[in-house]
mmCIF file as Biopython writes it, N, C-alpha, C and O atoms, coordinates in Angstrom:
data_model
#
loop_
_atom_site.group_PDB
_atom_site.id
_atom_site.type_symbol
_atom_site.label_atom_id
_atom_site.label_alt_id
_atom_site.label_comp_id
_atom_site.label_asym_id
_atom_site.label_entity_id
_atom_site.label_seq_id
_atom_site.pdbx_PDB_ins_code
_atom_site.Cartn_x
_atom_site.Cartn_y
_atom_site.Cartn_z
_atom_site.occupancy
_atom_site.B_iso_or_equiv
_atom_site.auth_seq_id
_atom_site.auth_asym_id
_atom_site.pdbx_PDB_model_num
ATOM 1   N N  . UNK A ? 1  ? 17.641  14.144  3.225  1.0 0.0 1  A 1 
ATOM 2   C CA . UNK A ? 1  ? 16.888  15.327  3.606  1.0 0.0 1  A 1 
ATOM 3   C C  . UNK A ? 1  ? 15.424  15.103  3.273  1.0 0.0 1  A 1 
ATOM 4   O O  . UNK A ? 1  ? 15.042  14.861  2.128  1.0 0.0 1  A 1 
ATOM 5   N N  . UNK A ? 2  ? 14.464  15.211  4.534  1.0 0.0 2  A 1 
ATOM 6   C CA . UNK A ? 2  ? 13.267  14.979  3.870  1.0 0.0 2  A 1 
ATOM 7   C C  . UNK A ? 2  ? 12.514  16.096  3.553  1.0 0.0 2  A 1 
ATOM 8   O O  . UNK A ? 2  ? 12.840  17.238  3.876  1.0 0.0 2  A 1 
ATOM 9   N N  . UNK A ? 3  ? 11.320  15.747  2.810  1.0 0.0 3  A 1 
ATOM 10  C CA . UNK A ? 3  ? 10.718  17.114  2.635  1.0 0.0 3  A 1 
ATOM 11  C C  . UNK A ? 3  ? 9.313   17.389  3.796  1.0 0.0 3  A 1 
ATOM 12  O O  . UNK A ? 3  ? 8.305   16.737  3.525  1.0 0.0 3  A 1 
ATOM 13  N N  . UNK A ? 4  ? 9.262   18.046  4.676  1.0 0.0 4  A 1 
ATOM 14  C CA . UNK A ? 4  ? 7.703   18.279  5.452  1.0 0.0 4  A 1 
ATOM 15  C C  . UNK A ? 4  ? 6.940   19.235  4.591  1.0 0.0 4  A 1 
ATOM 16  O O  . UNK A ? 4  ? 7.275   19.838  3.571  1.0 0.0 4  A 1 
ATOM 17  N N  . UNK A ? 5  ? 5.851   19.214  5.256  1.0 0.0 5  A 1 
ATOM 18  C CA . UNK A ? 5  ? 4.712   19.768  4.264  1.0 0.0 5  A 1 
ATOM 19  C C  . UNK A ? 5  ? 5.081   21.396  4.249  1.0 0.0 5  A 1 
ATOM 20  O O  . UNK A ? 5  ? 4.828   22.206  3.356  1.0 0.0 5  A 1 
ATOM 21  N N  . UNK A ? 6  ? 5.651   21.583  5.320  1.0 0.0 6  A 1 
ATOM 22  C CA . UNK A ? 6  ? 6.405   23.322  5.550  1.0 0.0 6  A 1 
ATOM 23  C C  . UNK A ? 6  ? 7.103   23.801  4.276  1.0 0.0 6  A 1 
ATOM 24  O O  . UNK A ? 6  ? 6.752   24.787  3.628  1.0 0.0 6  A 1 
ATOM 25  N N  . UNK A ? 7  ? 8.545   22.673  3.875  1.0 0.0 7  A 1 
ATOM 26  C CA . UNK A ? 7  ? 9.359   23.040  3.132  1.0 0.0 7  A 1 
ATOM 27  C C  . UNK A ? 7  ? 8.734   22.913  1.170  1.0 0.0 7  A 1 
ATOM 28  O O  . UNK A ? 7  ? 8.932   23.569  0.147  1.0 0.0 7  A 1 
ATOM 29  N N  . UNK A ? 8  ? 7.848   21.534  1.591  1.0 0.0 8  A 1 
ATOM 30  C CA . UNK A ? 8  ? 6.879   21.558  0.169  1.0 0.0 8  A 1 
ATOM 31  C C  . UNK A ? 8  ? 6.371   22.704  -0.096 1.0 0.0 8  A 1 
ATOM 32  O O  . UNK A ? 8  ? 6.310   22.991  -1.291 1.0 0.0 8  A 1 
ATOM 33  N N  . UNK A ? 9  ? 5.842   23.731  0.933  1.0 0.0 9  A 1 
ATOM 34  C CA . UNK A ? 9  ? 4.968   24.836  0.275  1.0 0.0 9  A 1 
ATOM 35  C C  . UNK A ? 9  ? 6.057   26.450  0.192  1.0 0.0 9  A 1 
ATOM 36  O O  . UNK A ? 9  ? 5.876   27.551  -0.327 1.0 0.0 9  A 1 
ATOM 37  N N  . UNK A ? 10 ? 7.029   25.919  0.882  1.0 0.0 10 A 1 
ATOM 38  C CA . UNK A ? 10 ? 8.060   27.169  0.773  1.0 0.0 10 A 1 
ATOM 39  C C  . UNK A ? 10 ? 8.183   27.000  -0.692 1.0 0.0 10 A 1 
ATOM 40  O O  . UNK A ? 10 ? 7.769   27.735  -1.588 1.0 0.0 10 A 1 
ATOM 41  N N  . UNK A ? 11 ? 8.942   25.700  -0.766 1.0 0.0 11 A 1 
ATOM 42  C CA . UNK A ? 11 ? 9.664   25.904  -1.596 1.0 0.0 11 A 1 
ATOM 43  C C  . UNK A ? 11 ? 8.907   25.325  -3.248 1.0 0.0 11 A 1 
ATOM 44  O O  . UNK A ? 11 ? 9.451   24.923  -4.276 1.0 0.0 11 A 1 
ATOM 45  N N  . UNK A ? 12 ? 7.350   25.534  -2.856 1.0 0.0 12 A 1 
ATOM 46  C CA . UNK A ? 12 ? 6.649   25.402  -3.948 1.0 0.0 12 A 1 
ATOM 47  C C  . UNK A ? 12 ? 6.816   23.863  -4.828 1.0 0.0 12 A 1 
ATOM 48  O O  . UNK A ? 12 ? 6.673   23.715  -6.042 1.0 0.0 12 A 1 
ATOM 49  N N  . UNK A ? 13 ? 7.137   22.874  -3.879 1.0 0.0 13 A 1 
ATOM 50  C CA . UNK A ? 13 ? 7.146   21.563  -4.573 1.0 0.0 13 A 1 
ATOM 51  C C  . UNK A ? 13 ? 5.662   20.583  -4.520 1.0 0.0 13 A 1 
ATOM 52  O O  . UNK A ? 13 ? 5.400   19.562  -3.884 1.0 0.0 13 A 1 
ATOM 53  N N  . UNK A ? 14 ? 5.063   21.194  -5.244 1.0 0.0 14 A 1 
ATOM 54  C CA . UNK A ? 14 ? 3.515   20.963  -5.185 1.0 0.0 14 A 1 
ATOM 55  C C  . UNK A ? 14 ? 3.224   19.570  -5.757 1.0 0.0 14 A 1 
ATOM 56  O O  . UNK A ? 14 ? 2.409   18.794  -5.259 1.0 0.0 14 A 1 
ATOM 57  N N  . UNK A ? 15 ? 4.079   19.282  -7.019 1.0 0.0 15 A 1 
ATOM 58  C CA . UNK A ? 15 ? 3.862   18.355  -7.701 1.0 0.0 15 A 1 
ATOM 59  C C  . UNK A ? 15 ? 4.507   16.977  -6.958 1.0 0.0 15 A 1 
ATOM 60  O O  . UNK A ? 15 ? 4.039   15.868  -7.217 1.0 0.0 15 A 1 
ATOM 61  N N  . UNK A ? 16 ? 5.631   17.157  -6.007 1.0 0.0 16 A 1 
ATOM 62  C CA . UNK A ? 16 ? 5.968   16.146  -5.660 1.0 0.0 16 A 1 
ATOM 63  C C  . UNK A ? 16 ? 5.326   15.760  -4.504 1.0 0.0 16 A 1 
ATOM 64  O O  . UNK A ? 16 ? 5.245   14.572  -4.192 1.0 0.0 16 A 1 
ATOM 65  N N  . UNK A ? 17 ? 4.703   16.957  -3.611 1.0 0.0 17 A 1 
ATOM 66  C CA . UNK A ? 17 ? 3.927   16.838  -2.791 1.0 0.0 17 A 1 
ATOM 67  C C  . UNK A ? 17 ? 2.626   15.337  -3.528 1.0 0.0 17 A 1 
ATOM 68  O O  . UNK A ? 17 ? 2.612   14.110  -3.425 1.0 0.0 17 A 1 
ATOM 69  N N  . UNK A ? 18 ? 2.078   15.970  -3.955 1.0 0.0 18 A 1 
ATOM 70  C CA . UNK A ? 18 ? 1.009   15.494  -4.236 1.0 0.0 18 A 1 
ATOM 71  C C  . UNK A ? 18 ? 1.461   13.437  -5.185 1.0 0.0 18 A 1 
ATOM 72  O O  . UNK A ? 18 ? 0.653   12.514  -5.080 1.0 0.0 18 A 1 
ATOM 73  N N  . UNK A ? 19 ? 2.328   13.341  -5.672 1.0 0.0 19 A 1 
ATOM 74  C CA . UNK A ? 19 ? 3.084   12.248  -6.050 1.0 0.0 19 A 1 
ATOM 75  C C  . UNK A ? 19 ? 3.033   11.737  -4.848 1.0 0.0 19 A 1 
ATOM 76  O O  . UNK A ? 19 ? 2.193   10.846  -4.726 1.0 0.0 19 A 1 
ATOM 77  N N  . UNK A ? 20 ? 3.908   12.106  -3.521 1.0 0.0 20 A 1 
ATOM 78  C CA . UNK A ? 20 ? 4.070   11.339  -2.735 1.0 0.0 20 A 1 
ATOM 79  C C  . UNK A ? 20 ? 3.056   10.802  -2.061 1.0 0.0 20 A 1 
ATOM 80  O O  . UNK A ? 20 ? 3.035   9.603   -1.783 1.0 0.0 20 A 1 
ATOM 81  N N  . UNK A ? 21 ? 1.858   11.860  -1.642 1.0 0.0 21 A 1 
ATOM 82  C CA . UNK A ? 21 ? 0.482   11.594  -1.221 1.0 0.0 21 A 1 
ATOM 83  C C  . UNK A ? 21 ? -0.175  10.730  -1.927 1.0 0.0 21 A 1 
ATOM 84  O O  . UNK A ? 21 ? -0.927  10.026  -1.254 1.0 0.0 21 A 1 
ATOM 85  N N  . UNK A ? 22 ? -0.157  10.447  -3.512 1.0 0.0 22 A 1 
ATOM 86  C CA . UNK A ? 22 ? -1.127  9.188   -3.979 1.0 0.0 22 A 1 
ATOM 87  C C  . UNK A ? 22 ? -0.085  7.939   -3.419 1.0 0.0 22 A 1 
ATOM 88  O O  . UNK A ? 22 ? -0.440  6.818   -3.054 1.0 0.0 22 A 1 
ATOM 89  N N  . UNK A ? 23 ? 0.966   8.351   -3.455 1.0 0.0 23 A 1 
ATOM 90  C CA . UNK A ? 23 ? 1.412   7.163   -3.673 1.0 0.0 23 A 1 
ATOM 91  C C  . UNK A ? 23 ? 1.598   6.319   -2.091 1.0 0.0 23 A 1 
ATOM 92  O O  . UNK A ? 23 ? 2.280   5.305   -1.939 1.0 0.0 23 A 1 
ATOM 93  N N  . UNK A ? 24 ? 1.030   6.828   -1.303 1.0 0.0 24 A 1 
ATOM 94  C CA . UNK A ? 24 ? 0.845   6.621   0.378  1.0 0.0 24 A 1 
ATOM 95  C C  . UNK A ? 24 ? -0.620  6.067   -0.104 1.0 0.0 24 A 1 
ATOM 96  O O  . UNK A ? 24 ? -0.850  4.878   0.114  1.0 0.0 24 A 1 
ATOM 97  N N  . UNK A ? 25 ? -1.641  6.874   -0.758 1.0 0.0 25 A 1 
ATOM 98  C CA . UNK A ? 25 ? -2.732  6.537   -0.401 1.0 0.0 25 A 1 
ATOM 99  C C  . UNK A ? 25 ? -2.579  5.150   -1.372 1.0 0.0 25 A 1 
ATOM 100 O O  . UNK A ? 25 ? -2.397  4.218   -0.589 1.0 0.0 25 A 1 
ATOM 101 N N  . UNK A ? 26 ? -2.582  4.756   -2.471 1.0 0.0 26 A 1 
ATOM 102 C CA . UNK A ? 26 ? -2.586  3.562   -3.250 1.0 0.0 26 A 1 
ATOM 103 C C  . UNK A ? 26 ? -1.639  2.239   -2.017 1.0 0.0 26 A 1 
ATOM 104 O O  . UNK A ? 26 ? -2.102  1.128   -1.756 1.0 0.0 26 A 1 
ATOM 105 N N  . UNK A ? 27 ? -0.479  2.715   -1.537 1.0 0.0 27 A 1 
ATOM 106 C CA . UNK A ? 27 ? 0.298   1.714   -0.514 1.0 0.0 27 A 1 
ATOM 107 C C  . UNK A ? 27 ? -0.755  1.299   0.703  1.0 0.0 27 A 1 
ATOM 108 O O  . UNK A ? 27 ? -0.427  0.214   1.183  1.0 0.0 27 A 1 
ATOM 109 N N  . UNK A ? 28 ? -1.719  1.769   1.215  1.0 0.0 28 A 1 
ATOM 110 C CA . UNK A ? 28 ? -2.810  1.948   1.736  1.0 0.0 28 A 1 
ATOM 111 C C  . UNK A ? 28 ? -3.768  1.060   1.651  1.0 0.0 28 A 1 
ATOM 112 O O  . UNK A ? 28 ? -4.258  0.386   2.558  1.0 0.0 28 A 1 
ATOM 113 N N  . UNK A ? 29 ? -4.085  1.084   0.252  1.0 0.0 29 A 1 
ATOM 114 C CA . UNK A ? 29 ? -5.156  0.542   -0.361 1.0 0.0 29 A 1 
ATOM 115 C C  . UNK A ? 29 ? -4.833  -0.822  -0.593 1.0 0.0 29 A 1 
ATOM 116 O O  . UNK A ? 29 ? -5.638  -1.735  -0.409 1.0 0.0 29 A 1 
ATOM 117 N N  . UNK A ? 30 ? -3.095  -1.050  -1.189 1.0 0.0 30 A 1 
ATOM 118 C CA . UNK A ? 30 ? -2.977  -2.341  -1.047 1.0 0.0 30 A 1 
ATOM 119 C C  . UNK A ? 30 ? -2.511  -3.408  0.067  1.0 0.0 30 A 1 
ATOM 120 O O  . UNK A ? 30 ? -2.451  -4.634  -0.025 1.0 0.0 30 A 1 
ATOM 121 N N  . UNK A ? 31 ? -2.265  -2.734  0.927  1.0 0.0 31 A 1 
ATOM 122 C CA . UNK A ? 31 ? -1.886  -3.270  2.331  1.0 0.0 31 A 1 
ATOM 123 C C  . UNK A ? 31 ? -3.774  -3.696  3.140  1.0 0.0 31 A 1 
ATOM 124 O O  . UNK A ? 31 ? -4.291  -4.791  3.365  1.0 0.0 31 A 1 
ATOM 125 N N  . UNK A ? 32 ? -4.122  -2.766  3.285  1.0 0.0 32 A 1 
ATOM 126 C CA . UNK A ? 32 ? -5.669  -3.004  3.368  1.0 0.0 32 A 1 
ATOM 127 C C  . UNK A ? 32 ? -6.274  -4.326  2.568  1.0 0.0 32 A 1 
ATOM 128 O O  . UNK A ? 32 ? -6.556  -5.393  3.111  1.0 0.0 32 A 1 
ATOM 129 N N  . UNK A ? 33 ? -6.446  -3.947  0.818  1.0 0.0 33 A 1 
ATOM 130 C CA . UNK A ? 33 ? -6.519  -5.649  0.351  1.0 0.0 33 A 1 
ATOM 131 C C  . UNK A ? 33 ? -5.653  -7.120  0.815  1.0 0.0 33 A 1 
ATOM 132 O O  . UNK A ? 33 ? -6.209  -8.217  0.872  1.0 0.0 33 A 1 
ATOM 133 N N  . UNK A ? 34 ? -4.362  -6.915  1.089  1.0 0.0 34 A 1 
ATOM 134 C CA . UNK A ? 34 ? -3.690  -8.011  1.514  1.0 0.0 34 A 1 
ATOM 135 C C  . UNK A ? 34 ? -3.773  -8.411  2.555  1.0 0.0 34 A 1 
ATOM 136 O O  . UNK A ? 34 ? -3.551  -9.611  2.715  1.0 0.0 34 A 1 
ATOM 137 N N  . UNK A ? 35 ? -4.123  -7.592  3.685  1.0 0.0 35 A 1 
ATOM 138 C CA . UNK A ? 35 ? -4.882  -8.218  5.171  1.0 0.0 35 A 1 
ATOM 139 C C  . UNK A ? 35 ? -6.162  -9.179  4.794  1.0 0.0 35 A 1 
ATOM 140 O O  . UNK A ? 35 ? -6.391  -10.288 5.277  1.0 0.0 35 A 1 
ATOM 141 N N  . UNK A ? 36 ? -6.786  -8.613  4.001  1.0 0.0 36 A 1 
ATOM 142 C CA . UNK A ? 36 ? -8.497  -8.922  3.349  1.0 0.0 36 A 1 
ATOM 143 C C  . UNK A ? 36 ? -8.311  -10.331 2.882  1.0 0.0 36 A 1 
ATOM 144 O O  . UNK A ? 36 ? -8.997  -11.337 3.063  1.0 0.0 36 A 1 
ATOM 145 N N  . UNK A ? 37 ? -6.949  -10.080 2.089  1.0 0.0 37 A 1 
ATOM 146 C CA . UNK A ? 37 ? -6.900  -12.063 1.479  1.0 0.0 37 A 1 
ATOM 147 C C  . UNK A ? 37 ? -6.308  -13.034 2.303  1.0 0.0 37 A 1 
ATOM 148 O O  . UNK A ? 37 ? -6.538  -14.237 2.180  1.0 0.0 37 A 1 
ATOM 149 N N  . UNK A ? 38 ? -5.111  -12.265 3.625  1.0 0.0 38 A 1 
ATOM 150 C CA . UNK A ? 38 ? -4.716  -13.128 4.053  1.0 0.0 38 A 1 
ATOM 151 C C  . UNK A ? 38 ? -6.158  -13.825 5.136  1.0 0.0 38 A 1 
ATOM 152 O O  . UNK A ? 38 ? -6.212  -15.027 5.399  1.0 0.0 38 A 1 
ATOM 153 N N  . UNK A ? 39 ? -7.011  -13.005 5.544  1.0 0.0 39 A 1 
ATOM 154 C CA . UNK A ? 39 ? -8.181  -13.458 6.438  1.0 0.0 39 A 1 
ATOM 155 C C  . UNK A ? 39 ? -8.847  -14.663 5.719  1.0 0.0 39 A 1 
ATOM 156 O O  . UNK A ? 39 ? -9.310  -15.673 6.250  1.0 0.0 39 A 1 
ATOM 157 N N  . UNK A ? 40 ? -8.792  -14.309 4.247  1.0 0.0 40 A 1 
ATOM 158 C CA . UNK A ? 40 ? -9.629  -15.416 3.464  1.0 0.0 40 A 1 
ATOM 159 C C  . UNK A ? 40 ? -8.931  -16.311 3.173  1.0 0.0 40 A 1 
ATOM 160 O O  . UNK A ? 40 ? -9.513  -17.147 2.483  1.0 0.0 40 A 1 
ATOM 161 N N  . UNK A ? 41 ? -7.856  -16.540 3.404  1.0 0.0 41 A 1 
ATOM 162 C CA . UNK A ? 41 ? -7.260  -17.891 2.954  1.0 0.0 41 A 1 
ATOM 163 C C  . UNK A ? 41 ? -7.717  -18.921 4.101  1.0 0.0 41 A 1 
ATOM 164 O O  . UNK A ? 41 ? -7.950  -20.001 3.558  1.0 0.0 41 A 1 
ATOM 165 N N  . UNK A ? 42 ? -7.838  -18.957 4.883  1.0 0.0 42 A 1 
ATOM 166 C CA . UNK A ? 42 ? -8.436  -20.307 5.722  1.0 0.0 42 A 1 
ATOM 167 C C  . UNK A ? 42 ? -10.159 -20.175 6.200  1.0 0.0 42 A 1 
ATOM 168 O O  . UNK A ? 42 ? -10.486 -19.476 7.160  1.0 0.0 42 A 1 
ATOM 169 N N  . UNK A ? 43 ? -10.712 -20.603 5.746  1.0 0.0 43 A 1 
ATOM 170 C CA . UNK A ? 43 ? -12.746 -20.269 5.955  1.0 0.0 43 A 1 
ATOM 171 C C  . UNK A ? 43 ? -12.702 -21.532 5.955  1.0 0.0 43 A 1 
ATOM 172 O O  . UNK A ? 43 ? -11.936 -22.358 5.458  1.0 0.0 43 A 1 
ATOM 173 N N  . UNK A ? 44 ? -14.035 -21.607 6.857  1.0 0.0 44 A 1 
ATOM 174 C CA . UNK A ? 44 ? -14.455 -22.775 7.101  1.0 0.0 44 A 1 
ATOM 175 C C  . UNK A ? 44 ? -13.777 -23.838 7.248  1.0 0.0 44 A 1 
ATOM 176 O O  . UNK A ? 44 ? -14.213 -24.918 6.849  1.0 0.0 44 A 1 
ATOM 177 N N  . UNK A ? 45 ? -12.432 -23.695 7.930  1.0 0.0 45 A 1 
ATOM 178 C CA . UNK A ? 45 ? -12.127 -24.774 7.816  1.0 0.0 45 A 1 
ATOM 179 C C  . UNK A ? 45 ? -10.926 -25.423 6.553  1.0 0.0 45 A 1 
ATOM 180 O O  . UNK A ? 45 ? -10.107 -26.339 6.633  1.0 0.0 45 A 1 
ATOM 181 N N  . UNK A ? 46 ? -11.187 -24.725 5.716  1.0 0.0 46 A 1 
ATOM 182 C CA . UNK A ? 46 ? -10.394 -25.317 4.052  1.0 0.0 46 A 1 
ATOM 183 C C  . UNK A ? 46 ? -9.385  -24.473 3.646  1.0 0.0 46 A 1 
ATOM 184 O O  . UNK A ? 46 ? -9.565  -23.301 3.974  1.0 0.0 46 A 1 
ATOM 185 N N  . UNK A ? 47 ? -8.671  -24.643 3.211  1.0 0.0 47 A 1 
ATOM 186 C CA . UNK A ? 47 ? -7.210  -23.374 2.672  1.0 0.0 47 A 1 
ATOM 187 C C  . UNK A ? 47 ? -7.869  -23.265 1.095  1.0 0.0 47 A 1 
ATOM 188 O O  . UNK A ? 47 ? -8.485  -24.004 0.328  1.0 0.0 47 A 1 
ATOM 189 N N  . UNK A ? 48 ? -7.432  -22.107 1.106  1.0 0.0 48 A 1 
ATOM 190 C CA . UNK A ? 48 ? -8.122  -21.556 -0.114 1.0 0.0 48 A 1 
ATOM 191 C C  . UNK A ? 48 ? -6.533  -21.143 -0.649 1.0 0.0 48 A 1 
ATOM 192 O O  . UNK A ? 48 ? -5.592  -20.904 0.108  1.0 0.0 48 A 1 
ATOM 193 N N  . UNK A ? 49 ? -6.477  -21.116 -2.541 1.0 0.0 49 A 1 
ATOM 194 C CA . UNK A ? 49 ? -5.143  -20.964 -2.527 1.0 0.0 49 A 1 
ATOM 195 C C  . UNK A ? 49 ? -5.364  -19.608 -3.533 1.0 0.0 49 A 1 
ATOM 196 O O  . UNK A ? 49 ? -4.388  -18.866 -3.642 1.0 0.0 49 A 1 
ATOM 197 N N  . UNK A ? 50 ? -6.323  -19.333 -4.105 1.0 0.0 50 A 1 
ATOM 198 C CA . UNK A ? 50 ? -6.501  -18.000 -4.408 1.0 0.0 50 A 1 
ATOM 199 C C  . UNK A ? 50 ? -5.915  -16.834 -3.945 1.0 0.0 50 A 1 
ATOM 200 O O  . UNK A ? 50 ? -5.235  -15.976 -4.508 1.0 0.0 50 A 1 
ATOM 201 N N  . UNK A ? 51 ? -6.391  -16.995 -2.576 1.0 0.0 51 A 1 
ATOM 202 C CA . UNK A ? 51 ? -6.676  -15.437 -1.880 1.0 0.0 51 A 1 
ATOM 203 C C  . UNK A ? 51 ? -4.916  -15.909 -1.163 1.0 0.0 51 A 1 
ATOM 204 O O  . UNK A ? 51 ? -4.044  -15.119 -1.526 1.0 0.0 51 A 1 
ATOM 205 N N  . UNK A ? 52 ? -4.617  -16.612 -0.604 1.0 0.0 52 A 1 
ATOM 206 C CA . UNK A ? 52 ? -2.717  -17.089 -0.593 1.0 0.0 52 A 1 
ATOM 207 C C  . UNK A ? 52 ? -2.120  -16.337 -1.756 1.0 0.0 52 A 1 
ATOM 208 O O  . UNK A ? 52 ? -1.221  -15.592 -1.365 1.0 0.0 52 A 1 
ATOM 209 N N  . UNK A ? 53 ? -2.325  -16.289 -3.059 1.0 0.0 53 A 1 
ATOM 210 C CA . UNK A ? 53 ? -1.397  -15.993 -4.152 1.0 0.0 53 A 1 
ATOM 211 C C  . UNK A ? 53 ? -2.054  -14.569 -4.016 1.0 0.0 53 A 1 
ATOM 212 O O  . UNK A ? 53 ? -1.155  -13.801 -4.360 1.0 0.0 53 A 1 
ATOM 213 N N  . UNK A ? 54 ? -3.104  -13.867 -3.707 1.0 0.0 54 A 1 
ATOM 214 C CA . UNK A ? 54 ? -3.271  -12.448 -3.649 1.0 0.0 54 A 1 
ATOM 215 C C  . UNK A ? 54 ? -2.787  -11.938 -2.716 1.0 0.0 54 A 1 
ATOM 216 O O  . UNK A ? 54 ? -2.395  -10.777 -2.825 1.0 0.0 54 A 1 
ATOM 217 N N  . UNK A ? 55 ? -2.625  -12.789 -1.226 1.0 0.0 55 A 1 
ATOM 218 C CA . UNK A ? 55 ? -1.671  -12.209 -0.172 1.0 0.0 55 A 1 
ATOM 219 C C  . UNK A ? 55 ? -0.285  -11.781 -0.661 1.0 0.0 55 A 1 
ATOM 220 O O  . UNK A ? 55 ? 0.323   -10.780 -0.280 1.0 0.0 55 A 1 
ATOM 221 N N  . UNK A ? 56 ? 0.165   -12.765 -1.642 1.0 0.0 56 A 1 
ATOM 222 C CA . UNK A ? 56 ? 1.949   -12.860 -1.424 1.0 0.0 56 A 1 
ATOM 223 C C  . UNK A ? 56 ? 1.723   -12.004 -2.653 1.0 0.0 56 A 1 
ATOM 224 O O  . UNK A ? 56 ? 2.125   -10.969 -2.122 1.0 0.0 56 A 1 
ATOM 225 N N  . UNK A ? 57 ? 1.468   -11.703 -3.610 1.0 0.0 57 A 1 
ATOM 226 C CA . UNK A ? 57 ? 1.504   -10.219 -4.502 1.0 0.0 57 A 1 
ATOM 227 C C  . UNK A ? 57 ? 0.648   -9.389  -3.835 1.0 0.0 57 A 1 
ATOM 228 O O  . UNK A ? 57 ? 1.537   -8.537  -3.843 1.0 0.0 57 A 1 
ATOM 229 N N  . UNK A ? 58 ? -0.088  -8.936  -3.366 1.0 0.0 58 A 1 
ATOM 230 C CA . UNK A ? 58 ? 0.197   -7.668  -2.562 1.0 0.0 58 A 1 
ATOM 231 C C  . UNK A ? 58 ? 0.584   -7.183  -1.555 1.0 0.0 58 A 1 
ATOM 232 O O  . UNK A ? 58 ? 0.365   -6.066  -1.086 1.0 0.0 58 A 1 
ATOM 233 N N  . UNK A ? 59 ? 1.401   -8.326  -1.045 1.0 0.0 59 A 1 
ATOM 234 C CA . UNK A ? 59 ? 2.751   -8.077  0.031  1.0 0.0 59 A 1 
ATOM 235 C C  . UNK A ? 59 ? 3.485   -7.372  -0.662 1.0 0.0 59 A 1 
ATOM 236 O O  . UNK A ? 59 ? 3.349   -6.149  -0.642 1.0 0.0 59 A 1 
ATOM 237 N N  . UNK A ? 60 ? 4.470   -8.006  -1.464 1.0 0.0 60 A 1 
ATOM 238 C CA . UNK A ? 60 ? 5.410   -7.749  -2.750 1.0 0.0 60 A 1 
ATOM 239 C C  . UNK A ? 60 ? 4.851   -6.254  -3.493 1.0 0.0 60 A 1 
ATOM 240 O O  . UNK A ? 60 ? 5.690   -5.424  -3.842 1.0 0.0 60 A 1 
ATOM 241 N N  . UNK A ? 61 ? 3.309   -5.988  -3.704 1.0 0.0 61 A 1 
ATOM 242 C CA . UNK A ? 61 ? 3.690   -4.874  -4.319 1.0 0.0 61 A 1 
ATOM 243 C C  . UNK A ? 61 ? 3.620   -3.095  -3.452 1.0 0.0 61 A 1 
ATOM 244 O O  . UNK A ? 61 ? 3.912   -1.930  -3.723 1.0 0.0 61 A 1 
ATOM 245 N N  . UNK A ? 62 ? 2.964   -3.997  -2.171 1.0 0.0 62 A 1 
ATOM 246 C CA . UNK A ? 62 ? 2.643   -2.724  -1.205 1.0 0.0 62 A 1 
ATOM 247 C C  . UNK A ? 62 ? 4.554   -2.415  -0.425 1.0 0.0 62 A 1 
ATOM 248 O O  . UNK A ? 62 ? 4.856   -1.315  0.037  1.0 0.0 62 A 1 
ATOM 249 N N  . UNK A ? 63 ? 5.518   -3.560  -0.452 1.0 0.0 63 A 1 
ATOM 250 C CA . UNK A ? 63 ? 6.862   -3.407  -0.297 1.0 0.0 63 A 1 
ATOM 251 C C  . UNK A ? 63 ? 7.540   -2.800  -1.259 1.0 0.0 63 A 1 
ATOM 252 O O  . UNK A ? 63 ? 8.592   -2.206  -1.023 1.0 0.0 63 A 1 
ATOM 253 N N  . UNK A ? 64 ? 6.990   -2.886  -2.498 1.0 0.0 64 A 1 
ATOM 254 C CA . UNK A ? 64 ? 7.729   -2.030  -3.600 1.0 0.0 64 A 1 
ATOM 255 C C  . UNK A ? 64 ? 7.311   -0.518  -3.471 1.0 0.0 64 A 1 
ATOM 256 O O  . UNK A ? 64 ? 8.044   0.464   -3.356 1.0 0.0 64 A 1 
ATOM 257 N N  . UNK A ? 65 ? 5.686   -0.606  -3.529 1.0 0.0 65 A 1 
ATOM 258 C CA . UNK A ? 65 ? 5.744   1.036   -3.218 1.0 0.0 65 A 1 
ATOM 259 C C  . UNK A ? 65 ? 5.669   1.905   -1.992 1.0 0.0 65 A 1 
ATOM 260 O O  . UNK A ? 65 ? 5.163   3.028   -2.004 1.0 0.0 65 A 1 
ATOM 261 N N  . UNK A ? 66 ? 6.260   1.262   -0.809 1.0 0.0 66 A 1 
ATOM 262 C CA . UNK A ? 66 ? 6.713   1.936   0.631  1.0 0.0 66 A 1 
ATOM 263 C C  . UNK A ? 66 ? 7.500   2.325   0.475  1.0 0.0 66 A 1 
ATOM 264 O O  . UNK A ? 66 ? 8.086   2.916   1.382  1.0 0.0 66 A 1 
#
């Protein structure tokens, strides 16, 4: 059963409302950075292995909090 924003305010679930909303916006934020590193892993030409190991943990942590 899910909750819409209708039944959140009926039924006064404010706090989970708002839980679920950071926790969209932070999944957001790290999906956004992990596009950012996967672009940087190949520049100019060279594999970079940095921004590779920041892709594959914030794959992993933007899958944990979806």
């Amino acid at each position: 059963m899910g909750l819409s924003l209708s039944s959140v305010l009926h039924f006064r679930y404010y706090r989970i409302g708002v839980l679920v909303l950071f926790l969209h916006d932070i999944s957001d934020v790290i999906l956004e950075f992990t596009k950012l590193c996967v672009a940087f892993k190949s520049r100019g030409g060279k594999y970079h292995l940095v921004p590779d190991i920041f892709s594959i943990v914030g794959f992993l942590c933007f899958a944990s909090l979806w």
